[in-house]
C-alpha atoms as an extended CHARMM CRD file, in Angstrom:
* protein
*
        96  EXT
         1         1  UNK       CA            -26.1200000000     -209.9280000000       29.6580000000  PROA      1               0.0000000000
         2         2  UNK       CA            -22.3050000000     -210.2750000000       29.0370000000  PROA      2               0.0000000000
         3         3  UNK       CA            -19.5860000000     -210.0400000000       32.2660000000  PROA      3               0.0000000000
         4         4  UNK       CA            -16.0150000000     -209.3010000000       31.5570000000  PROA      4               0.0000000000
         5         5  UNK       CA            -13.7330000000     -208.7620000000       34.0820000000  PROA      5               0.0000000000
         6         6  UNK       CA            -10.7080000000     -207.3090000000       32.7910000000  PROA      6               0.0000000000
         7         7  UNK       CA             -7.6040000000     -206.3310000000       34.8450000000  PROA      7               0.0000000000
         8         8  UNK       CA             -7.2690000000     -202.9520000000       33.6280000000  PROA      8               0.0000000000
         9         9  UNK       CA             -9.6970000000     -200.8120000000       34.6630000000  PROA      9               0.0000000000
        10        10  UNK       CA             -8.4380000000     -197.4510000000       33.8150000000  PROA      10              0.0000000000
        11        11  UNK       CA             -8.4240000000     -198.9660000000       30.1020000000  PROA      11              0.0000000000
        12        12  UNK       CA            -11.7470000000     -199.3890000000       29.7080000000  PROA      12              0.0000000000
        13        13  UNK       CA            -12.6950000000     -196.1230000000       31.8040000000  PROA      13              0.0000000000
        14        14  UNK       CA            -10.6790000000     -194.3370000000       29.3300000000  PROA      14              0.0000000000
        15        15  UNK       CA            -12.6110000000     -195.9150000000       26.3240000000  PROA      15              0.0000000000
        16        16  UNK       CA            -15.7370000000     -194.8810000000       27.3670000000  PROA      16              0.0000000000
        17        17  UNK       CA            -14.7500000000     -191.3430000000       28.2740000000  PROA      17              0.0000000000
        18        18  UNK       CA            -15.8950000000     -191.4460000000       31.8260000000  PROA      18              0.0000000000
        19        19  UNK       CA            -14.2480000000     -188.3660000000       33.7640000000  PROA      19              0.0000000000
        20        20  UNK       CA            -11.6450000000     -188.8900000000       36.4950000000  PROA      20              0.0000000000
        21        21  UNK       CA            -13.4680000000     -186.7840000000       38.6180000000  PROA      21              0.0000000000
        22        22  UNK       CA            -16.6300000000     -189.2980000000       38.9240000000  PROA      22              0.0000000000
        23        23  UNK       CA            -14.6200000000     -192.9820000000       38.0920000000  PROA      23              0.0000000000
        24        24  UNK       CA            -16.0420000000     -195.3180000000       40.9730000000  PROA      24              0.0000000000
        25        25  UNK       CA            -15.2800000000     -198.9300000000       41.3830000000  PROA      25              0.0000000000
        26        26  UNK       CA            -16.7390000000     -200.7050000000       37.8940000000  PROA      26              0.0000000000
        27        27  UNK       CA            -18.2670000000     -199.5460000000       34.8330000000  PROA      27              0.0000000000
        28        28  UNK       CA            -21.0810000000     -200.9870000000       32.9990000000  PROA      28              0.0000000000
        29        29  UNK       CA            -22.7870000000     -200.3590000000       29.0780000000  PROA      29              0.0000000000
        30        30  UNK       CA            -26.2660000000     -200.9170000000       29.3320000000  PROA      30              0.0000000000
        31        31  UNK       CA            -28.2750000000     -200.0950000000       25.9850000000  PROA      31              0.0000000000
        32        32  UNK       CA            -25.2560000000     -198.2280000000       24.8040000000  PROA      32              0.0000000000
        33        33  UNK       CA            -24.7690000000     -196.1430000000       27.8660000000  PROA      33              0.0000000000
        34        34  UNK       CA            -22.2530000000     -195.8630000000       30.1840000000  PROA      34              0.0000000000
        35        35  UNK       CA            -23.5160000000     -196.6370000000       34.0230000000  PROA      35              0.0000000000
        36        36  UNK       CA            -20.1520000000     -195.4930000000       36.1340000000  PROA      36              0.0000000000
        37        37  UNK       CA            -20.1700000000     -196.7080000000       39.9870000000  PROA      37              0.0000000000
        38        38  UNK       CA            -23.3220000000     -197.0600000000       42.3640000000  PROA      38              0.0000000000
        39        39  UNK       CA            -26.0360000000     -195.4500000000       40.6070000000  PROA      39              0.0000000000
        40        40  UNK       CA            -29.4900000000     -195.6180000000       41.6550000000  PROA      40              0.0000000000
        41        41  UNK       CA            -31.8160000000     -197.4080000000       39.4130000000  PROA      41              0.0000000000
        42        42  UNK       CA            -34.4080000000     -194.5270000000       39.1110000000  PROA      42              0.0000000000
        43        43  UNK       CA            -31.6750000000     -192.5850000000       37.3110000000  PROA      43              0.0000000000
        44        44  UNK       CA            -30.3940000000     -195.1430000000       35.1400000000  PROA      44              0.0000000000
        45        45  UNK       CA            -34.0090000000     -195.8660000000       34.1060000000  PROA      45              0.0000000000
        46        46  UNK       CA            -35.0530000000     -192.4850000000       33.3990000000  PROA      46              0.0000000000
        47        47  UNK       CA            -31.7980000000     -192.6760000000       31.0930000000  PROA      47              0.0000000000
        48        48  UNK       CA            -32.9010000000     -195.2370000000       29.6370000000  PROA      48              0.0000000000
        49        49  UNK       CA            -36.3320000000     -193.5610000000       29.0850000000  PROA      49              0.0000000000
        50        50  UNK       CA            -35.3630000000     -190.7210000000       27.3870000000  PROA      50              0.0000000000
        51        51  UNK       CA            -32.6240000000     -191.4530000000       25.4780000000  PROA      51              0.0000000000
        52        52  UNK       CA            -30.4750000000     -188.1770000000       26.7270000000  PROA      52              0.0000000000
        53        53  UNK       CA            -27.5650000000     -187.0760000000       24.6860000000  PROA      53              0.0000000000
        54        54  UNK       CA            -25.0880000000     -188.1190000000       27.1210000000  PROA      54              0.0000000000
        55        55  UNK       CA            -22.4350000000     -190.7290000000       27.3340000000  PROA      55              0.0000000000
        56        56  UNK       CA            -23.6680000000     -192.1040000000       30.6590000000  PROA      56              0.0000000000
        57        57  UNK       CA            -24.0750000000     -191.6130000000       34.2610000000  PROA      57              0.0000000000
        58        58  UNK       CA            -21.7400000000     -192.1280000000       37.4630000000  PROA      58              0.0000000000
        59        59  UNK       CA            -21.7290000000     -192.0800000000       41.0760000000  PROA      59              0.0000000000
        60        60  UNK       CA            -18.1280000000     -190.9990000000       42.2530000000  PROA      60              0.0000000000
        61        61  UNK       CA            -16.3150000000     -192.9340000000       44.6650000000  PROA      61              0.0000000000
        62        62  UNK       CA            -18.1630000000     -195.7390000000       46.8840000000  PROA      62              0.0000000000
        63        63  UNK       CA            -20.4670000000     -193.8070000000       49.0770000000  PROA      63              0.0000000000
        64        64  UNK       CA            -22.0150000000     -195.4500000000       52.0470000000  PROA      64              0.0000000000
        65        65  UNK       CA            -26.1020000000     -195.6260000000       51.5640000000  PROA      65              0.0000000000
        66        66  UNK       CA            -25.4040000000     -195.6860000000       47.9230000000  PROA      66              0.0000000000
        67        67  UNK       CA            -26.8160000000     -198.9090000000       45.9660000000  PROA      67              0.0000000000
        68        68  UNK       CA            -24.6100000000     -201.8620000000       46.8960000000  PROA      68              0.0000000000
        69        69  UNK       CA            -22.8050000000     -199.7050000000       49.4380000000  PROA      69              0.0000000000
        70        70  UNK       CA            -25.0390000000     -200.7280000000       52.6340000000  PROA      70              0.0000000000
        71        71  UNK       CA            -23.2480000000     -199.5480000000       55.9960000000  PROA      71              0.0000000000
        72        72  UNK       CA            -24.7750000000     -200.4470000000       58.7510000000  PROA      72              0.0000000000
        73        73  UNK       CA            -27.0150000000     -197.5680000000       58.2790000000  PROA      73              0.0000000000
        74        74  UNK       CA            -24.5560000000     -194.9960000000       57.7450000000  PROA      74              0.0000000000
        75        75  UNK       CA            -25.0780000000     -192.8520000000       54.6020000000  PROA      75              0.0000000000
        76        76  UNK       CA            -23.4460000000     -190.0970000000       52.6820000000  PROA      76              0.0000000000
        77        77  UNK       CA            -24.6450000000     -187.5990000000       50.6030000000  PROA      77              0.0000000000
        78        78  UNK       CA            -24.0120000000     -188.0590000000       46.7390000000  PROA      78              0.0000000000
        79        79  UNK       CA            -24.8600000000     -186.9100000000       43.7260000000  PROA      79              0.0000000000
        80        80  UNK       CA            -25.9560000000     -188.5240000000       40.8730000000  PROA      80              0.0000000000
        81        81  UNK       CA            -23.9090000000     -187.0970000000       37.6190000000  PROA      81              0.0000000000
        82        82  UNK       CA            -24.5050000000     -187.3240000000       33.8570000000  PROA      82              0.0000000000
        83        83  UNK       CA            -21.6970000000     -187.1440000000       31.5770000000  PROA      83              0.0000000000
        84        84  UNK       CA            -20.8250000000     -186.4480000000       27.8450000000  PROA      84              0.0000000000
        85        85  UNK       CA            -17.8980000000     -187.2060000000       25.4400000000  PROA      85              0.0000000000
        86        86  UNK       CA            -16.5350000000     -183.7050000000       25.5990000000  PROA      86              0.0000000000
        87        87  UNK       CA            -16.2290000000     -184.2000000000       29.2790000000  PROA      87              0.0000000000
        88        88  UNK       CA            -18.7610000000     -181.9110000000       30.2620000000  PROA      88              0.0000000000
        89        89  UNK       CA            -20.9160000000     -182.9410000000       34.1560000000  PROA      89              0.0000000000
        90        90  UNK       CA            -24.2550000000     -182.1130000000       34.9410000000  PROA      90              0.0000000000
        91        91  UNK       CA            -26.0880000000     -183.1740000000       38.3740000000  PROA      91              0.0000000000
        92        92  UNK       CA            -28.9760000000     -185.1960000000       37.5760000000  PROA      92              0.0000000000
        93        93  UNK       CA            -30.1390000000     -186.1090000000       40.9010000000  PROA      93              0.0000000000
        94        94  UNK       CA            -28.6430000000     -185.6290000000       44.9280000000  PROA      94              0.0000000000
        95        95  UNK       CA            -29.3260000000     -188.0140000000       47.3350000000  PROA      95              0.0000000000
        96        96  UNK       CA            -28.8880000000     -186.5810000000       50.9790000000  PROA      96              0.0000000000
């Protein structure tokens, strides 16, 4: 596994075409995919799995009960979104 931490976020967001409507707080390539935000690990292995023709998936924003994003038991619901070059955003999974 390789870390960079590079002060220009938006840069790199912007490289791997992930929508401004679902850019979270880091961005990750694993296996060639793009893994935007807090995603749940059943989702990114089931992309993973199947080898989609996608870009990558995201969780928007930072939502509380999210991976990561423990509150103090306080949770959000969020949705789990897959995402392709052309910009187009499909729900792949809701978490109430």
């Amino acid at each position: 596994m390789q870390v960079n931490d590079v002060s220009d976020l938006t840069a790199v967001k912007n490289r791997y075409h992930v929508p401004a409507a679902v850019q979270s707080c880091h961005t990750a390539v694993v296996d060639g995919y793009v893994v935007e935000g807090h995603v749940p690990v059943t989702e990114i292995d089931q992309m993973l799995t199947e080898r989609p023709d996608i870009i990558g998936v995201a969780v928007a924003g930072m939502p509380p009960g999210s991976p990561g994003m423990d509150a103090g038991g306080v949770t959000q619901p969020y949705d789990v979104v897959a995402f392709d070059e052309a910009g187009n955003m499909e729900v792949v999974a809701s978490y109430k």
